[in-house]
ROTOR-852795 format. One line per field, with one value per residue (C-alpha): residue number from 1; residue in one letter; x negated, y, z negated. Coordinates in nm, 3 decimals, decimal comma, m for minus. Layout:
seq	[NUM_...] $
type	[A_...] $
X	[X_...] $
Y	[Y_...] $
Z	[Z_...] $
***
This chain:
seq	[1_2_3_4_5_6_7_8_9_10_11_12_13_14_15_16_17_18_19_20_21_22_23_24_25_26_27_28_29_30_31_32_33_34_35_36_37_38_39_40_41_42_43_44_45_46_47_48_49_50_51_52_53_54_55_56_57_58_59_60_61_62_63_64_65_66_67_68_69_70_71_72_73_74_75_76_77_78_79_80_81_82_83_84_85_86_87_88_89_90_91_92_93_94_95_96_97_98_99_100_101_102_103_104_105_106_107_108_109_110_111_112_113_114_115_116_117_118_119_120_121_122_123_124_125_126_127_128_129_130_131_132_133_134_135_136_137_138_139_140_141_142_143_144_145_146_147_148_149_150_151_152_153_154_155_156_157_158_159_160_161_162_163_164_165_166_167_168_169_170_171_172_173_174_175_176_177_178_179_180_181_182_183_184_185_186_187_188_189_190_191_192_193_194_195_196_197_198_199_200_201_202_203_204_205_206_207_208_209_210_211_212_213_214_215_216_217_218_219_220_221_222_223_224_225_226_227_228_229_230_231_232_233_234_235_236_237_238_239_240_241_242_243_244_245_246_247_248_249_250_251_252_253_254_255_256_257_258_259_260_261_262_263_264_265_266_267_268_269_270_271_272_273_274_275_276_277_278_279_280_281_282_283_284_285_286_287_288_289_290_291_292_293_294_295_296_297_298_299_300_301_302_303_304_305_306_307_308_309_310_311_312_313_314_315_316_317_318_319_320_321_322_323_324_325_326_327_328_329_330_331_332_333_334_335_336_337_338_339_340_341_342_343_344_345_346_347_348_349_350_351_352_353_354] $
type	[X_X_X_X_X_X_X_X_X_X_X_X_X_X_X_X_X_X_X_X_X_X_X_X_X_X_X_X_X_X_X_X_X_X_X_X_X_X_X_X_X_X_X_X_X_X_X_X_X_X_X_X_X_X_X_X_X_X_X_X_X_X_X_X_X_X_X_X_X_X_X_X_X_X_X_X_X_X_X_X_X_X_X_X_X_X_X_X_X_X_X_X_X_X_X_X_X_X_X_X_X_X_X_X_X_X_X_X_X_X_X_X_X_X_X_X_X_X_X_X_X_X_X_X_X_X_X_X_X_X_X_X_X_X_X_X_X_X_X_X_X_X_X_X_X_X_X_X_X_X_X_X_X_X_X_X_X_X_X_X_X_X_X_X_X_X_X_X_X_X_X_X_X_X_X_X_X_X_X_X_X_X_X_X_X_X_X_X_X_X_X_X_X_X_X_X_X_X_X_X_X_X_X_X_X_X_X_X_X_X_X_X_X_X_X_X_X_X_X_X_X_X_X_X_X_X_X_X_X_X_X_X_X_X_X_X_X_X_X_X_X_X_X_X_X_X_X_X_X_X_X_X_X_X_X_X_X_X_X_X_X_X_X_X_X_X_X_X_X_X_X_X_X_X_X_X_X_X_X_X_X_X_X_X_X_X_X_X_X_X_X_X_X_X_X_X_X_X_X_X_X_X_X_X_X_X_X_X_X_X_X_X_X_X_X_X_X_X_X_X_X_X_X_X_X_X_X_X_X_X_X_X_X_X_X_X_X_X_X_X_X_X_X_X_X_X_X_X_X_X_X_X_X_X] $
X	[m9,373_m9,029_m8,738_m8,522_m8,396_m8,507_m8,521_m8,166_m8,068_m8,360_m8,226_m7,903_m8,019_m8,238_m7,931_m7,716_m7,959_m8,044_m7,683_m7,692_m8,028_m8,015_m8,373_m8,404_m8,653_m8,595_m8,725_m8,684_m8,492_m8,228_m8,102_m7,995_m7,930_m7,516_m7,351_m7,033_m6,790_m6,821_m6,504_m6,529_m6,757_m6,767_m7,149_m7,135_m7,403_m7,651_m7,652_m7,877_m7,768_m7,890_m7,765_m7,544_m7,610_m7,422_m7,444_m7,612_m7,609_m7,969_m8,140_m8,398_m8,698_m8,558_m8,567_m8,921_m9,051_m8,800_m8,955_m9,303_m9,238_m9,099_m9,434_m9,163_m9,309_m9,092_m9,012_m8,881_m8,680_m8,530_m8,432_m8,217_m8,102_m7,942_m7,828_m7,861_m7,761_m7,669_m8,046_m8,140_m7,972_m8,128_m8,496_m8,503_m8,286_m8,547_m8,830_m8,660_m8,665_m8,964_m9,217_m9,100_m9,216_m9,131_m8,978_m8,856_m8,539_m8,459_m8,118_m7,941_m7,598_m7,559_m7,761_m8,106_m8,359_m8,691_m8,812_m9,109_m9,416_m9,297_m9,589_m9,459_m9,482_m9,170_m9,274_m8,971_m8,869_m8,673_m8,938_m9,211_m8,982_m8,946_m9,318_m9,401_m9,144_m9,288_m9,575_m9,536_m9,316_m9,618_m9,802_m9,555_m9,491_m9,231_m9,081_m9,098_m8,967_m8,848_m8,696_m8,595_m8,639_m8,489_m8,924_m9,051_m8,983_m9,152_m9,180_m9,398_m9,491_m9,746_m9,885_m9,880_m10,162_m10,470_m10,473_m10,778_m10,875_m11,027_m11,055_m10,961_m10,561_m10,533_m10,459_m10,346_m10,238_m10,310_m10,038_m9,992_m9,783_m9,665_m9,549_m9,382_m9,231_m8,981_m8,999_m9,341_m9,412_m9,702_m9,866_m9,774_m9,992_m10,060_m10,277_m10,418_m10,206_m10,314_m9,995_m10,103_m9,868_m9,897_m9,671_m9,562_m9,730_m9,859_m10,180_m10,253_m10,589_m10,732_m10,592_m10,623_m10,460_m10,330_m10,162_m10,071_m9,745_m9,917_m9,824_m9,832_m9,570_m9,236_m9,159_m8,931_m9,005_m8,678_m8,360_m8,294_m8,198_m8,205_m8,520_m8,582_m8,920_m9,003_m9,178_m9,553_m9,453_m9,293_m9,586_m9,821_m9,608_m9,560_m9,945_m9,975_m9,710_m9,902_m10,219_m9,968_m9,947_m10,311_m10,390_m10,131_m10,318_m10,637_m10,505_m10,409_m10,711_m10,906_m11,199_m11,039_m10,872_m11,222_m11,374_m11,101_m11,113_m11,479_m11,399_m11,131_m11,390_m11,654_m11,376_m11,267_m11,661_m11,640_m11,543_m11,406_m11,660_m11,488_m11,160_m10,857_m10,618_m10,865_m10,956_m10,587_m10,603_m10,975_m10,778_m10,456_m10,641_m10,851_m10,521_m10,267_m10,045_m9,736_m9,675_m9,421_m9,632_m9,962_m9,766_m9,644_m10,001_m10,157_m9,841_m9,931_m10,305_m10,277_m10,000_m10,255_m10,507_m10,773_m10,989_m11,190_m11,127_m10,887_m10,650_m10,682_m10,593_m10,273_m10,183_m10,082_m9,966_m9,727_m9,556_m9,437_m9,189_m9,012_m9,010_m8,672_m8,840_m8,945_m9,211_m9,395_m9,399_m9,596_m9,809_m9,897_m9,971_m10,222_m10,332_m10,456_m10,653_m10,808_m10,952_m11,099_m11,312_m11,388_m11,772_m11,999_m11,984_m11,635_m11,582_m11,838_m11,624_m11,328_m11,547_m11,723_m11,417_m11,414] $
Y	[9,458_9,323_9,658_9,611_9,840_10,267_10,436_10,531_10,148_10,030_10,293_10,165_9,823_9,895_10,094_9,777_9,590_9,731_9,735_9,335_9,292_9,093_8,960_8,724_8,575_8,248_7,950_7,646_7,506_7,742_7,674_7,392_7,256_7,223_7,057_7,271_7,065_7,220_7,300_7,069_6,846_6,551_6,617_6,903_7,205_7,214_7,561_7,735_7,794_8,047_8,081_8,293_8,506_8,313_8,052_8,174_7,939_7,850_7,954_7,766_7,998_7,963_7,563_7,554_7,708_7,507_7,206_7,320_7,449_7,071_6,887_6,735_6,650_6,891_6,610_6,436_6,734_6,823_6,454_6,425_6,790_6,659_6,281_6,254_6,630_6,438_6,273_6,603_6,736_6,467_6,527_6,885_6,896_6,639_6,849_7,226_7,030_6,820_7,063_7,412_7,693_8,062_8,167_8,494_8,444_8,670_8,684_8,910_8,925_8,677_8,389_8,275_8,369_8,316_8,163_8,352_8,317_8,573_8,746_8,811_9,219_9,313_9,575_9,618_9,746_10,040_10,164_10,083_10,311_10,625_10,590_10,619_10,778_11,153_10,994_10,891_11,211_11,368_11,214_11,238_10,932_10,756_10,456_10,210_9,881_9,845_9,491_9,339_8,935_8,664_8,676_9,023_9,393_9,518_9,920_9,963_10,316_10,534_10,831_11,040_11,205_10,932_10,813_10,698_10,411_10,115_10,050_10,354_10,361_10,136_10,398_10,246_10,472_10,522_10,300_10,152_9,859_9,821_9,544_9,340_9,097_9,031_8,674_8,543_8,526_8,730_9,028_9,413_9,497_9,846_9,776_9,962_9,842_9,950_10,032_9,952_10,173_9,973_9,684_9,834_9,559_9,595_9,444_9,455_9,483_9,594_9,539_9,857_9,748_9,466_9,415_9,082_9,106_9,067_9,189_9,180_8,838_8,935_9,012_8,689_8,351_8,162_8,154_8,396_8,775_9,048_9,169_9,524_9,716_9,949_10,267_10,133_9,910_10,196_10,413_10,192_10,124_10,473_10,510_10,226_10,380_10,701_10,487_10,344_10,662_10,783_10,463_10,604_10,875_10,688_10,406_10,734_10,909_10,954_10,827_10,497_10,483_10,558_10,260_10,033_10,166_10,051_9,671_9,692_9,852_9,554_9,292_9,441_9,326_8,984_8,804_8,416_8,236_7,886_7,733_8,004_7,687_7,516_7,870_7,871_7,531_7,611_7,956_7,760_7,519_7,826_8,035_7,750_7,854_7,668_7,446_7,709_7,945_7,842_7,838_8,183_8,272_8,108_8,290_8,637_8,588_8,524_8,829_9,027_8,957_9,040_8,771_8,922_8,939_9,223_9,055_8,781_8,949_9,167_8,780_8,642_8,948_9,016_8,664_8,851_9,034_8,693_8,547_8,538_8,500_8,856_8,720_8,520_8,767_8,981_8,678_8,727_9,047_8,995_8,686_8,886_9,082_8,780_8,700_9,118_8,993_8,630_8,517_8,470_8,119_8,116_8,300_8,127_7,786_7,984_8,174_7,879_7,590_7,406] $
Z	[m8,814_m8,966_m8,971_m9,244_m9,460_m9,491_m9,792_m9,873_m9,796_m10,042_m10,296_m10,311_m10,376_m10,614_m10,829_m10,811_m10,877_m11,227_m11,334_m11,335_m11,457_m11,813_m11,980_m12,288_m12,512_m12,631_m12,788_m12,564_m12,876_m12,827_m12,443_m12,253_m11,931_m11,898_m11,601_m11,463_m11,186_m10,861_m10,629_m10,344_m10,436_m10,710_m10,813_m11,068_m11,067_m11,373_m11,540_m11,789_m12,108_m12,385_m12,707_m12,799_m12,499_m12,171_m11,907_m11,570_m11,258_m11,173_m10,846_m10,643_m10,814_m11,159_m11,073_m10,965_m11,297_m11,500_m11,347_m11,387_m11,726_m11,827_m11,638_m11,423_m11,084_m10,796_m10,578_m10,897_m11,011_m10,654_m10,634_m10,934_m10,908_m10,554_m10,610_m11,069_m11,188_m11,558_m11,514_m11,475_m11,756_m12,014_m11,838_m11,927_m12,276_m12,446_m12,309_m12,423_m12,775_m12,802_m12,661_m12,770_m12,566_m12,607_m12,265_m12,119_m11,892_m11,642_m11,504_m11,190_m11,127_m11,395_m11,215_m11,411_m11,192_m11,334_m11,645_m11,778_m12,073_m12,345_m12,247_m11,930_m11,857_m11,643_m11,416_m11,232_m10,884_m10,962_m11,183_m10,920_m10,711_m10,918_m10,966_m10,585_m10,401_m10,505_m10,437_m10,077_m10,014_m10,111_m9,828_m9,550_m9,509_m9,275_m9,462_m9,172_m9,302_m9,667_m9,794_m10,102_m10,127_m10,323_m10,383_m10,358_m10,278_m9,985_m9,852_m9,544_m9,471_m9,198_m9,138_m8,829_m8,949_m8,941_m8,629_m8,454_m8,130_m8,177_m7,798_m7,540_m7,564_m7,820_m8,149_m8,477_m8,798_m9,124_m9,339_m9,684_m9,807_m10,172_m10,283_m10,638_m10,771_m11,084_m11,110_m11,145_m10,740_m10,736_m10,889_m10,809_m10,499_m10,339_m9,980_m9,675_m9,354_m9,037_m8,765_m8,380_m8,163_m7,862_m8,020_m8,359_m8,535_m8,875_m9,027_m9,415_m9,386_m9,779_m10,176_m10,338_m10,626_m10,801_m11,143_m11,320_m11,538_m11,820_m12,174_m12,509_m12,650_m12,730_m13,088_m13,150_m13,366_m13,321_m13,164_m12,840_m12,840_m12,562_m12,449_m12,470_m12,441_m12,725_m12,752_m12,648_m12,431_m12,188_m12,243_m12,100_m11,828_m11,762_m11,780_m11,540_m11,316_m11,288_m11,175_m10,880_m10,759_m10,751_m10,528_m10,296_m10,233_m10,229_m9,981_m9,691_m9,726_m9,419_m9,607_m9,620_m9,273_m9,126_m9,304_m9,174_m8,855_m8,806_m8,902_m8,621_m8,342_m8,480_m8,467_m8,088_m7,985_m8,118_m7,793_m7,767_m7,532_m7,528_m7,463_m7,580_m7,652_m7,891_m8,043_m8,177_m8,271_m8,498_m8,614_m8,709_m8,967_m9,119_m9,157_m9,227_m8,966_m8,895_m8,590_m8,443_m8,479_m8,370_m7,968_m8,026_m8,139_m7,810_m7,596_m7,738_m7,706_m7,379_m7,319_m7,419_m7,253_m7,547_m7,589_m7,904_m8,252_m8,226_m8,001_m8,153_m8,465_m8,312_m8,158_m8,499_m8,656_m8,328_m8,456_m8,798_m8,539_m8,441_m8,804_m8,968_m9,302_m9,455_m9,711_m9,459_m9,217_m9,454_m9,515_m9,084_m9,145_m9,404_m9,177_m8,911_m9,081_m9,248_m8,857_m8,909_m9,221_m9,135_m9,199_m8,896_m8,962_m8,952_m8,664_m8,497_m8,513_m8,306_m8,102_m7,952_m7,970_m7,669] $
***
């Protein structure tokens, strides 16, 4: 499991955070794409323009939805954002006017950040936070790793008080991962992790809870303006909010930690009866992994010494230690318990690789 920042840390963050945060509505009529000359260099930086309400340097996010938003191919885009910015420019203006679209633009610190349908439902992270810190104090939780991404907020927390072995000596607790994002990369999530205390790795191992940010369409039919929510808008979210915290309480219950549990002790009997090496390589494909980290899979396999499901599980998630890259070491943890619920067949085709 990644260590980033604790609570007080993530609090901060959150607080500046929401002092920069701008959202408008807009019809695509009403922005542009401007080009600004950058210090340094003699290629100048393309910038987003709304009406009336600023110019915000674009970030790589904002780009990939601008470009998918316009039906411009990526490789295209990235290709005259690096060598033809004015290209670029012309690309996108003749699309903003000659296909419309009613977009939500989010900005931070005064950079465009994400380019949203105007149905887009902002459930934001500082409200996600007020929602389920009484909650998890509640609990007694320890906040164990807690990030905010360019992506995604993160807080990993456990529970002293489910613990249980899945082998003799090898105990993992009772823990819960929340998880959102404010730009379009992914839906609000509240899952079961599992904490071994051997290695301090985590494995997300059950969704308990997922929300799309989806809404009702902004009140708006031309030109751009502010977005603010009114009055039914923040009761539902409020209502929502309140459901956030129930699944809390839900997600450390010992009826739930007991039905994970089992999977793990089933998993720990499922043995690998052919060649480790070419298990890796059959578990690799399945689970996408990346070429660096297929070896470190293979290394902590064999560190183990577990040749089951289990270790084979804790192998892969032990890699989300080493990563550099927050998001994707969440994306191990959730990998490893993707080996936990694999089909027979599937299993099967690591089990037996030769």
């Amino acid at each position: 499991m990644q260590r980033r920042k604790n609570l007080q840390e993530l609090a901060i963050e959150l607080d500046r955070q929401r002092a920069t945060k701008r959202d408008y509505v807009a019809d695509t009529r009403a922005t542009r794409v401007l080009l600004k000359e950058r210090e340094g260099s003699d290629i100048p930086v393309p910038v987003f323009e709304v009406r009336e309400q600023g110019e915000f340097p674009m970030r790589d996010h904002f780009h990939t939805q601008l470009a998918t938003a316009m039906k411009i191919p990526r490789p295209y885009y990235e290709k005259m954002r690096a060598e033809a910015p004015a290209l670029l420019a012309g690309n996108v203006n003749h699309w903003l006017q000659e296909s419309p679209l009613r977009r939500m633009v989010r900005t931070l610190e005064g950079d465009a950040r994400a380019l949203m349908s105007d149905s887009y439902r902002p459930l934001d992270n500082d409200e996600l936070a007020e929602a389920i810190f009484p909650a998890l104090g509640e609990a007694k939780v320890e906040i164990v790793s807690a990030e905010i991404t360019e992506r995604r907020m993160y807080v990993q927390a456990t529970t002293e008080r489910l613990r249980a072995d899945v082998k003799r000596g090898d105990t993992v607790q009772a823990g819960i991962i929340i998880s959102n994002s404010e730009i379009g990369a992914g839906s609000l999530r509240v899952e079961t992790m599992l904490y071994r205390l051997i290695c301090l790795n985590g494995m997300i191992s059950g969704l308990a809870l997922r929300k799309k940010h989806v809404g009702r369409k902004a009140e708006i039919i031309e030109g751009a303006s502010e977005f603010y929510r009114d009055d039914t808008r923040k009761a539902d979210d409020h209502a929502f909010f309140l459901k956030v915290r129930d699944t809390v309480a839900g997600v450390l219950s010992e009826e739930n930690f007991n039905q994970h549990v089992e999977k793990l002790r089933g998993a720990a009997e499922r043995l690998v009866t052919g060649n480790p090496a070419e298990a890796v390589e059959v578990l690799a494909r399945q689970l996408e992994l990346r070429d660096t980290e297929k070896g470190s899979v293979l290394s902590n396999l064999i560190k183990g010494a577990d040749l089951s499901a289990w270790g084979m599980a804790n192998a892969v998630t032990a890699v989300a230690h080493d990563v550099t890259d927050y998001d994707r070491g969440v994306e191990l943890e959730r990998a490893g318990a993707q080996i936990i619920e694999l089909a027979p067949t599937d299993w099967r085709e690591i089990a037996e690789a030769a």
